[in-house]
Structure formats: C-alpha cells, structure tokens
C-alpha positions in Angstrom: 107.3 60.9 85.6 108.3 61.8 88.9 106.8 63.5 91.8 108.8 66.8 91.2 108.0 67.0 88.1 104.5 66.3 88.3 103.9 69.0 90.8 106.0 71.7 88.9 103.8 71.2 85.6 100.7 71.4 87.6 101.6 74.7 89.1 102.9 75.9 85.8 101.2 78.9 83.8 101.7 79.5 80.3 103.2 82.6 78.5 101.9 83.1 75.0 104.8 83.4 72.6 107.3 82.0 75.2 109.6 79.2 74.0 109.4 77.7 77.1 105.5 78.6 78.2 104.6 75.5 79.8 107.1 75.6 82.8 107.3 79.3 83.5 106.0 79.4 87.2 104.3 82.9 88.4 104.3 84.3 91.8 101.6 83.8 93.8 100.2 85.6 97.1 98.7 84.0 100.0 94.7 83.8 100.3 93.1 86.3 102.0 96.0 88.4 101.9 95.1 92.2 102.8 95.9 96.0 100.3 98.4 97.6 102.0 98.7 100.5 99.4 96.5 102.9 101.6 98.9 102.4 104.4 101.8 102.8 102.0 100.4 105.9 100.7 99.9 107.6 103.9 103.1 106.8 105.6 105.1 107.9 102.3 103.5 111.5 102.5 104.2 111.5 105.7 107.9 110.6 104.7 108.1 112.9 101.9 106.1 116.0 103.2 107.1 116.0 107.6 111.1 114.8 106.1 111.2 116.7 103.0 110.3 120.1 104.4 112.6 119.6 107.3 115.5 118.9 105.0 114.6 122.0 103.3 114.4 123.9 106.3 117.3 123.1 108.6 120.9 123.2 108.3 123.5 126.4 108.4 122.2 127.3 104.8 118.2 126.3 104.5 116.4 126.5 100.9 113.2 127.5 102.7 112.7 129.3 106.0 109.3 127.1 107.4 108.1 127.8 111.1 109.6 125.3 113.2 106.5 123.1 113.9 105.6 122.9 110.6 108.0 119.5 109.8 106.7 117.8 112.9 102.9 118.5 112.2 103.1 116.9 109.1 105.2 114.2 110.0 102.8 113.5 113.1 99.6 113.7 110.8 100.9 111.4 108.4 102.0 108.6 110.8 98.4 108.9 112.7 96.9 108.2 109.5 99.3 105.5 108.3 99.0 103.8 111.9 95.4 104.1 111.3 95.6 102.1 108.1 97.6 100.3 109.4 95.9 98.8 111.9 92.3 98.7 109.8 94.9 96.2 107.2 95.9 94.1 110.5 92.0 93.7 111.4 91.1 93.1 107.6 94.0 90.2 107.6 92.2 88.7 111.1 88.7 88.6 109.5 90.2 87.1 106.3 92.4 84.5 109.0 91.0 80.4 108.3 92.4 79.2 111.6 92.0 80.2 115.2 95.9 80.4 115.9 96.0 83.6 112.9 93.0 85.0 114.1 94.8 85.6 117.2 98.3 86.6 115.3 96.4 89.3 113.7 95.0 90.9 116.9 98.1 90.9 118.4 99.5 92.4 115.3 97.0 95.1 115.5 97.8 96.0 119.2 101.4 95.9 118.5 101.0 99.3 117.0 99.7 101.2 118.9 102.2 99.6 122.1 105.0 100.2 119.9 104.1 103.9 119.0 103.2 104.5 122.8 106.7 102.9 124.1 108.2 105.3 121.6 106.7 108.2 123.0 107.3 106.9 126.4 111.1 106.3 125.5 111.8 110.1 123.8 109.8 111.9 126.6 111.5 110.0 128.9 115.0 110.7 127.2 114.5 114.4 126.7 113.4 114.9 130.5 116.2 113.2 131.8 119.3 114.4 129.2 117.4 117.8 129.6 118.4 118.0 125.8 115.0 119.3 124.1 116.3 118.9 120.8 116.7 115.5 121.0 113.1 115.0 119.6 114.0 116.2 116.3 116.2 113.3 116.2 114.7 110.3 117.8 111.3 111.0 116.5 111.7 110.9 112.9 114.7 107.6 113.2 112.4 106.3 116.0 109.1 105.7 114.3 111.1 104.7 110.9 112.9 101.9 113.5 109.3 101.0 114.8 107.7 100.8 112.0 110.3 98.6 110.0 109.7 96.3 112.8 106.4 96.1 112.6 106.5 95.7 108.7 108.9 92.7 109.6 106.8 90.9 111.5 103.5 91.4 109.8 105.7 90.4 106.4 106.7 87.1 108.1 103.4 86.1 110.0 101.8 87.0 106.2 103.8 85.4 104.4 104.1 88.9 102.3 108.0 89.1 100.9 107.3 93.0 100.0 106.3 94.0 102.8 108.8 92.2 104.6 111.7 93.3 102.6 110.0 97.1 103.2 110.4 96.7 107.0 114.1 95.4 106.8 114.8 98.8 104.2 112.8 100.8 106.8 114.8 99.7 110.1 118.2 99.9 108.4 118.2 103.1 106.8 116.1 105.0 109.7 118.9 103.7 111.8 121.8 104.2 109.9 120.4 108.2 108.8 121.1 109.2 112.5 124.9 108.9 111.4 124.4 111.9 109.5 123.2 114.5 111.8 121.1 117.3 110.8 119.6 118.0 108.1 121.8 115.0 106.5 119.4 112.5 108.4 116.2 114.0 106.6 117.1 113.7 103.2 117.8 110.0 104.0 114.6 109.5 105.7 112.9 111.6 102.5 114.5 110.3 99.4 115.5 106.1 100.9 111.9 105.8 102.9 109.6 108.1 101.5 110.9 106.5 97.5 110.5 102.8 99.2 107.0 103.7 99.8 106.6 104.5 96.6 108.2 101.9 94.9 106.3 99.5 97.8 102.7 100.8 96.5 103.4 99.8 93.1 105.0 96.8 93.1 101.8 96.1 95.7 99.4 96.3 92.8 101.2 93.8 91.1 101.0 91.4 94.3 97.6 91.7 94.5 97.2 91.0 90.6 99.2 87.9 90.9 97.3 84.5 91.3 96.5 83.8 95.2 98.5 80.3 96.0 96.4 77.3 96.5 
C-alpha cells in the first residue's frame, strides 16, 4: 500500500449508508480557530438596517421619507459593534495561537482595525474638505468601510487558514467597490441585498465550520 493511500484512509470518516463510506473525507477547521458569527451578525444588521433604510429613502421617488441621519446612525452603530467583535475574535484567535510568530499575527490583526477604520475617516474627511463636496460621505462611507472591511476579512481568512471567511472578504471588497458604479440609491440596495445576504449566508455556513472536525 502506498503512502498516499495510507494517509487518505487514515483521515477518512465514514458515512452510514454510503456506498463508498470508508473514503469520504470531511472538512476540517484549524485548532483553536475563533466564532465569528457575533461579528457576522453585527456587521449584517448594520448592512441591512444603515443600507436598507437608505435605499428606501433616497432616490427621485423614495418608499419612505426617514430623516436624513437616520441611515448613517445606524450604519455607524452597527460597524462600531461589529469592529468591536471584531477585534474581541482577533484577541480570542491570539490567546488560542501555539507559537510566538501567530501570537504576534493576531495582535497585529487586532490593531489593523482600528488603523484601517481611522485611515478611512482620515481619507473621507480629508476628501470632503478639500473637493468641498459634502455629499461625498454618503458615498465613500458606506463603499469605504465595505472595501476595508473585505480587506481585513482577507487577511484574517488567510493568516487563519479560514476559506469562509476569506471568500467573505473577497465578496465584500468586490461588490462594495463595484456598487459605486451605480450611483444613488442604486449603490445601497447592492450594499443591502449582496453584503448584508453574504452575512447572512456567512453566519450559517459558520455554524457548520465550527461543527466540523478541527484538523490534526
């Protein structure tokens, strides 16, 4: 028997009632690996509730007349709390780290949002001051922190070795980009229906990840 073969089998689980049971492989997730469902739970409210009533509220013809601020309030709450979590997962996955070098990777993972979310603010105040176009923020901010975010999911996906939440970033930074081809309120049904049903989708398919087998 060869080597291949011998290390397939052994990482083999069997199926009940499955033809071929002894060689159907399962996924596996990496030990120590962090629940990132609170953080997906947050930042989709904040997708569906700050997008959702600023699609319904802007535009020539708006469903619902909302006060102005409303949108951006909840939008704003909802990322504060998902950065939150956010950041509480990133310290959870450096206390969980075995060696020095992802100790470290997870700190710096855990600052990088909070630099990120302050170069953001730094890069739209700086914008609107100098184009002297006010409305500009309606714009950037809700494409912005969909950008910065999918980023962020990116590199915590690779440096965790955590395919969902890496293929959530890439969905994230594509589609918050490509919404600001649309213009207004076009852009916010984008950012509501494509990222705020991702985050959905995400924190399901995450309790499944978590249910799976960690990997040896």
């Amino acid at each position: 028997m060869s080597v291949t073969t011998t290390a397939a089998t052994a990482t083999a689980v069997p199926l009940t009632g499955h033809p071929d049971a002894a060689f159907a492989p399962t996924a596996a997730r990496v030990p120590g690996d962090v629940d990132n469902r609170a953080t997906y739970v947050s930042f989709g409210l904040a997708y569906l509730l700050g997008h959702g009533s600023a699609a319904v509220s802007e535009g020539a013809t708006p469903l619902l007349d909302l006060p102005g601020w409303l949108p951006m309030t909840l939008l704003g709450a909802g990322l504060a709390v998902g950065t939150v979590q956010a950041t509480v997962a990133a310290l959870r996955a450096q206390r969980a780290a075995a060696g020095p070098d992802d100790v470290l990777s997870g700190k710096l993972l855990g600052a990088a949002w909070v630099t990120a979310f302050a170069a953001l603010f730094l890069a739209i105040t700086g914008l609107t001051a100098t184009l002297d176009i006010p409305d500009v923020q309606s714009l950037l901010w809700p494409t912005g922190s969909g950008f910065v975010v999918g980023l962020l999911y990116i590199a915590e996906g690779a440096q965790r070795r955590n395919l969902l939440h890496y293929g959530l970033g890439t969905w994230l930074a594509l589609t918050s980009t490509a919404a600001l081809l649309l213009g207004t309120p076009g852009l916010y049904w984008v950012l509501t229906l494509a990222g705020g049903g991702a985050y959905a989708l995400a924190a399901v398919l995450e309790g499944r990840r978590l249910a799976a087998p960690a990997a040896p």
